[in-house]
C-alpha positions in Angstrom: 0.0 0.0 0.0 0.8 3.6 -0.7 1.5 6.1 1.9 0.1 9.3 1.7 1.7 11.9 4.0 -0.2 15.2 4.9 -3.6 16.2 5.4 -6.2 15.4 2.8 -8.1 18.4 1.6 -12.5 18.2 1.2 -11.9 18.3 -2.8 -9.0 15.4 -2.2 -11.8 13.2 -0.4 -14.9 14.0 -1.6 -13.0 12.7 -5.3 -11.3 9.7 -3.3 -15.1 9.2 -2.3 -16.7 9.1 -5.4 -14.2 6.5 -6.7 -12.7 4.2 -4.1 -10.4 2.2 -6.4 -8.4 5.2 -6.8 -5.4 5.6 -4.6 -3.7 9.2 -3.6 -0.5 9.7 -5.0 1.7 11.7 -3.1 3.8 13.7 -5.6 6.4 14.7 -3.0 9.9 15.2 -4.5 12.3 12.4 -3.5 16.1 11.2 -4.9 17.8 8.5 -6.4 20.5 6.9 -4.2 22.2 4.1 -6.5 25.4 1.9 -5.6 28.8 3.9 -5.5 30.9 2.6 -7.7 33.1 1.2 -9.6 31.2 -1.8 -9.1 33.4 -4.8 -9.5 31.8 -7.4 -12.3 33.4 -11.3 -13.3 33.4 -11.3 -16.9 30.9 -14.2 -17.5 29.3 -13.7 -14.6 26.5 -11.8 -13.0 26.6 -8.4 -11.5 23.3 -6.4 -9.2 22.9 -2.8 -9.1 20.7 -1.3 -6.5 18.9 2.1 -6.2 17.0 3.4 -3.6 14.4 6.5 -3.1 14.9 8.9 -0.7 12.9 9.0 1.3 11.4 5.7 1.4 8.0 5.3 -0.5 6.5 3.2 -2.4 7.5 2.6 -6.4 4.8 0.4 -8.0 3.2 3.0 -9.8 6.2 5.2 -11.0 8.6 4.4 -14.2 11.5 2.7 -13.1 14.1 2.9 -16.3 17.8 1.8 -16.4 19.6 2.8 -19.3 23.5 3.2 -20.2 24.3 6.3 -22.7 21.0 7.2 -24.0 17.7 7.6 -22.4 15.5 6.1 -25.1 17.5 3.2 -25.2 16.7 1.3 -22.1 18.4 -1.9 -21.2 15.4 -2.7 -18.5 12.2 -0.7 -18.5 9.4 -0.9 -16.0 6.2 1.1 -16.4 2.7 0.8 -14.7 3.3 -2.2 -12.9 4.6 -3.5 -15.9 8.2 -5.1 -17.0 7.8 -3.6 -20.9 10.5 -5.9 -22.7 9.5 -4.8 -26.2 11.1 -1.4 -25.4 14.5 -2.6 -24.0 18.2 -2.6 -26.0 17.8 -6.2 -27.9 21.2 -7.1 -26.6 20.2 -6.9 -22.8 16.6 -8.6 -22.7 17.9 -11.8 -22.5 20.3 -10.7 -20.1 18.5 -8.8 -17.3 15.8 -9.1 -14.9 14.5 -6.6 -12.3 14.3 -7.5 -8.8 11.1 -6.2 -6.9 10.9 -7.8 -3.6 11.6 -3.8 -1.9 9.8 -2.5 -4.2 7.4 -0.7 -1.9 10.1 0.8 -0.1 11.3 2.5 -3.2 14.5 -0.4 -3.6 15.1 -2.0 -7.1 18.1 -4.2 -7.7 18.8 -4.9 -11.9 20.5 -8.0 -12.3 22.8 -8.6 -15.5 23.9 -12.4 -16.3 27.0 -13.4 -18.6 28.6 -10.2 -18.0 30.6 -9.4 -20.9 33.4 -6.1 -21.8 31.0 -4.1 -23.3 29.1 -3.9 -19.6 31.7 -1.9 -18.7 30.9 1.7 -18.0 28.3 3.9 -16.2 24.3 2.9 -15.7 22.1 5.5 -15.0 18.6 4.6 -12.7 16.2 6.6 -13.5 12.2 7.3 -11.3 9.4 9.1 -12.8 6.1 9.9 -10.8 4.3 12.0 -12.8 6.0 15.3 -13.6 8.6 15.1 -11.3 11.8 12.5 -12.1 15.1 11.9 -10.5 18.2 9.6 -11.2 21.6 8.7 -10.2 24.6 7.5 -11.8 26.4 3.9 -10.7 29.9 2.9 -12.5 30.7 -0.6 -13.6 34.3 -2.2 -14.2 34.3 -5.5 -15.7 37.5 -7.4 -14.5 39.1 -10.8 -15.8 42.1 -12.8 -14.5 43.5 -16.1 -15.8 45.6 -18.3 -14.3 46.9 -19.6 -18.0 50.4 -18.6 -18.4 52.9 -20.3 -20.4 56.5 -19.6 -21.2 58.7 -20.4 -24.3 61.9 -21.1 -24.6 64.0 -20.9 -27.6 67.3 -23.0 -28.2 70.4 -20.4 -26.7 72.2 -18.6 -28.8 74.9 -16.7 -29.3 73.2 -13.5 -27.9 71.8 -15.9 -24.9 68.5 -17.6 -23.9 65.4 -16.5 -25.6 62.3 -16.3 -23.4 58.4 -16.0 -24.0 55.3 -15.3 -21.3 52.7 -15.5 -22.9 48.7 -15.2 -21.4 45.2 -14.0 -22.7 41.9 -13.2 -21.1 42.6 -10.5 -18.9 40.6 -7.2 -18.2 41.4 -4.1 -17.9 44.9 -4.8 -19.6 47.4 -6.2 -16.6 50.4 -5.2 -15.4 53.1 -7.6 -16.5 56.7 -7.5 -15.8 60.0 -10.2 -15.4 61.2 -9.9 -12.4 64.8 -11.9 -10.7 65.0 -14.3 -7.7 65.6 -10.7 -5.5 62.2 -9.4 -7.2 63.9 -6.7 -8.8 62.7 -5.8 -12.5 64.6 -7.2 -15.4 63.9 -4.8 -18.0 61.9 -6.8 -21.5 63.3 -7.0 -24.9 60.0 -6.1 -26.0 55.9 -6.0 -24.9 52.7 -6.3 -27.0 49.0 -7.3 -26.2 46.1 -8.0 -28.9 42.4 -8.0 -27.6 40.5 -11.1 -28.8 36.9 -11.0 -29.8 35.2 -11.3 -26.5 37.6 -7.5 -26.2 40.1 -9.5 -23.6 43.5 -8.8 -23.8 46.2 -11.2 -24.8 49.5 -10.2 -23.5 53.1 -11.1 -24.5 56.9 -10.5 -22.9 60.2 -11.5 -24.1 63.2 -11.5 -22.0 67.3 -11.8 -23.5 69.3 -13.7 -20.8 72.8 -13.7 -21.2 74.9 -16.3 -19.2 75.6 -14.0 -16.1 71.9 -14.4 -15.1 71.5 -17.6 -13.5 69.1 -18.0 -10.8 65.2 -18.2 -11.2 63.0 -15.6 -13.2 59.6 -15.0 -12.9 57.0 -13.8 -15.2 54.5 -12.0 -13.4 51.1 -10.4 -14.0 48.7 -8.0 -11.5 45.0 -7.1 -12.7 44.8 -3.3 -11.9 41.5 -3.8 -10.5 41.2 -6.6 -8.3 44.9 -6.9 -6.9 45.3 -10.4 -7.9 48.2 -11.4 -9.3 49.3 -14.6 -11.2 53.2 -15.8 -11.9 54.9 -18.8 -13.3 58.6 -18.8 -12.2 61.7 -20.8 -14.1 65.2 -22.0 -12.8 68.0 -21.3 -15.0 70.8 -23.7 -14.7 74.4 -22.8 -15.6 74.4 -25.7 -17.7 71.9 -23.3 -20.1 75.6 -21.4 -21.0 78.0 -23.8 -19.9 79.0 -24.8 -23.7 78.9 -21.2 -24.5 81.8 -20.6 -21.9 83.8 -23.5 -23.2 83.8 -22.7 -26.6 84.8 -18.9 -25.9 87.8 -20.3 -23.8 88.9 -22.6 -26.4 88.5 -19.9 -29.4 90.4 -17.3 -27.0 93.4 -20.0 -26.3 93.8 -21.2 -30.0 93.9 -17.4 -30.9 96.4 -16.3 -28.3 98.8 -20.2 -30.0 98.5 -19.2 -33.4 99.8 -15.7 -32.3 102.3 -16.7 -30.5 103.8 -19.3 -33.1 103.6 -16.7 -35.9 105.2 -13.8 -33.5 107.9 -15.1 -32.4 109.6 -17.2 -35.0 109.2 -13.1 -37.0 111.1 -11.9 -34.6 113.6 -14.4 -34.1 114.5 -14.3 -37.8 114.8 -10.6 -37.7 117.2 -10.8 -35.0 119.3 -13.1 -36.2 119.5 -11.9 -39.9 122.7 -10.0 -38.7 124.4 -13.2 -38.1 123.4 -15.4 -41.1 124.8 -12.4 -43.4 126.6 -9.7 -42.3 125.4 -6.5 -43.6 128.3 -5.7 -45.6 127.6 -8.6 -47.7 126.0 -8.2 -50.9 123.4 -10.4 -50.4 122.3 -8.7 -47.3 119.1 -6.7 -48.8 118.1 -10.0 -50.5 118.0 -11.4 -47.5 115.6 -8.9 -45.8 113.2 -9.7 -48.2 113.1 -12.8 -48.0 112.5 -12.5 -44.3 109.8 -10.2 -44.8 108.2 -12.2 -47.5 108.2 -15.5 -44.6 107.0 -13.1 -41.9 103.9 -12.2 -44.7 103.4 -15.6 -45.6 102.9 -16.9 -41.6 100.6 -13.9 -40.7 98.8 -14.7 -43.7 98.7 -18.0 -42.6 97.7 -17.0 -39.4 94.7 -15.4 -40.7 93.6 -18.5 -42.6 94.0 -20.7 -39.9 91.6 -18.2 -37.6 89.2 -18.4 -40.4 89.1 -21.8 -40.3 88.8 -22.3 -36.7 85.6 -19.9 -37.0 84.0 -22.2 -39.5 84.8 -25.2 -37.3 83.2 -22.8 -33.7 80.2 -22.2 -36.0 79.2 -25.8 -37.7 80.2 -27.1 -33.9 77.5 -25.0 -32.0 74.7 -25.1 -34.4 75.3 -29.0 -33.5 75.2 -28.5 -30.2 72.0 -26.2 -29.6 70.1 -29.3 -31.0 71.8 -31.5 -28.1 71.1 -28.6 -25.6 67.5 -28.4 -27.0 66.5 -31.9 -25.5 68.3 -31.2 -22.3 66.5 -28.2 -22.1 63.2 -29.5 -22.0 64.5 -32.4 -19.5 65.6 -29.5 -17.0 62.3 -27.2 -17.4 60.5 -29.9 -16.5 62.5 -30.4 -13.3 63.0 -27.1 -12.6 59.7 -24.6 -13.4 57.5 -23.9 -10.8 54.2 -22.2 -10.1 52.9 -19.3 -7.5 49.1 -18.3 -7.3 48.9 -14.9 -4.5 45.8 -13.1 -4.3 45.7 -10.0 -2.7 44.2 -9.5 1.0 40.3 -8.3 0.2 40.3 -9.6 -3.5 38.2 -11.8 -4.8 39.8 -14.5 -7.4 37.3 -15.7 -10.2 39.3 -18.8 -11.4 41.7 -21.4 -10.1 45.5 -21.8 -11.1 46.3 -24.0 -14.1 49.7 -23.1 -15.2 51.2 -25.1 -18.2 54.9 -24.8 -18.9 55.2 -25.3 -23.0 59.6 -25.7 -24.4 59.7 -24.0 -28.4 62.1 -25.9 -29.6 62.0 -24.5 -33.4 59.4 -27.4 -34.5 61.4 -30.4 -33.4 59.7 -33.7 -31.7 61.5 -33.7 -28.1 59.3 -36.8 -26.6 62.3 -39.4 -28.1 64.6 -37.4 -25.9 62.3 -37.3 -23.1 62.2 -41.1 -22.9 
């Protein structure tokens, strides 16, 4: 029942007399109190947004309207006693369903199911009784987390180890970053994110490691919104750059041997040139060319033989990254290990599932695994 505040006046009841079905409206002004915001919503899940009168009356005869940008486009429309679903945004009538259990103390709740990105934003709630109409404004943020991270790995190479994070369906975009066993930052190579059709946001980190970086790194990702925070952390062993050290010692002590056996037999001949003919001799100038022409003839040698000992480095390592590749996989298996925190006060919408995936340049590792 209505409540009618105030005296009635003789015109008021003698009208109220002649038709007893007909209830007096009070037309007092009132105001819209709706949720303050943001309004946290799970993508794909439901989200309620209340609005009250002020001060408490009854709302079973007023137009109740909740609509997003534009008032003739409704996304839920109630109008004498009536939920008018012919009139509301196609997209939400499926979608939406008003709740009218306070209705009497001016309270309505609009519920929206499958919450999706395009929910995000601000939703006005709007009375009318009569001539007189009120609303307020209540902001929704639509918020998605997965626990589905996966990292990459490419084969080392001669700049160091390669590696991917890699994770989609998150909203707003997240914050990602690498960070190192002390949980400082370790600047990315480089950072991109796509939005997939459902408008969630793929994101994607690459990290260079060179071979003074062992110790465990950690991919980690923070919605904005909700606090929570998802990771997937990876050992590095030294035996990642161990061949990469070997090879640069033996390159550095063949270079420093073939120097040294080309530079000191040079200068020994041009020291003793004085004693194998003395410079009064006539053959003394063709002898110091034919010293210089030996001392060309080994550094040219010298050169070739440095030449060929790249070519042997080279066709050497390219063998070995495909040995390293298998044990590579062996050791992330071993070694990679997941961490699901949440945030004190947040709320976490799915479970941790973290898969750990080696790229190993389109090469069947599952022989070497056995």
């Amino acid at each position: 029942m209505e409540q009618t505040r105030g005296i009635l006046t003789e015109d008021e009841n003698l009208h109220l007399a002649k038709d007893p079905y007909k209830t007096a409206i009070n037309t007092e002004e009132f105001i819209v109190k709706a949720l303050k915001g943001p309004i946290l919503a799970p993508f794909g899940g439901q989200v309620e947004l209340s609005c009250q009168l002020s001060p408490p009356q009854s709302a079973q005869h007023m137009e109740i309207r909740w609509f997003r940008n534009r008032y003739t486009q409704p996304i839920y429309l109630y109008k004498e006693g009536k939920d008018l679903y012919g009139e509301t945004t196609s997209r939400y009538v499926e979608r939406t369903e008003l709740l009218k259990d306070a209705i009497g103390e001016g309270k309505v709740t609009l519920r929206i199911f499958n919450v999706s990105v395009d929910d995000d934003g601000q939703y006005h709630c709007f009375f009318r009784n009569g001539d007189f109409s009120e609303e307020d404004i209540t902001e929704v943020k639509v918020t998605a987390t997965s626990s589905d991270i996966q990292i990459f790995m490419h084969p080392p190479n001669t700049k160091g180890l390669i590696m991917d994070c890699h994770s989609g369906g998150w909203f707003p975009q997240p914050q990602m970053e690498w960070r190192d066993s002390r949980g400082e930052v370790l600047l990315p190579t480089s950072k991109s994110h796509s939005q997939d059709r459902d408008k969630l946001f793929n994101m994607k980190m690459t990290l260079l490691l060179s071979d003074s970086h062992p110790g465990t790194v950690t991919c980690y990702l923070r919605n904005p919104l909700t606090g929570q925070e998802e990771r997937i952390s990876f050992v590095l062993s030294d035996q990642l750059f161990s061949h990469k050290k070997i090879w640069k010692i033996i390159m550095v002590t063949l270079v420093m041997v073939l120097i040294a056996s080309i530079a000191f037999p040079s200068v020994a001949l041009c020291r003793k040139q004085p004693e194998r003919v003395p410079a009064s001799d006539r053959l003394f100038a063709l002898d110091a060319i034919w010293v210089e022409d030996v001392i060309v003839a080994l550094w040219v040698l010298m050169v070739f033989i440095t030449m060929l000992i790249s070519l042997i480095y080279f066709t050497m390592k390219d063998r070995m990254q495909s040995e390293r590749t298998e044990q590579i996989s062996k050791v992330s298996s071993e070694t990679v290990n997941r961490e699901t925190t949440v945030k004190q006060g947040a709320n976490p919408f799915d479970r941790a599932n973290i898969h750990m995936f080696q790229f190993l340049r389109g090469d069947d590792n599952s022989d070497g695994e056995k």
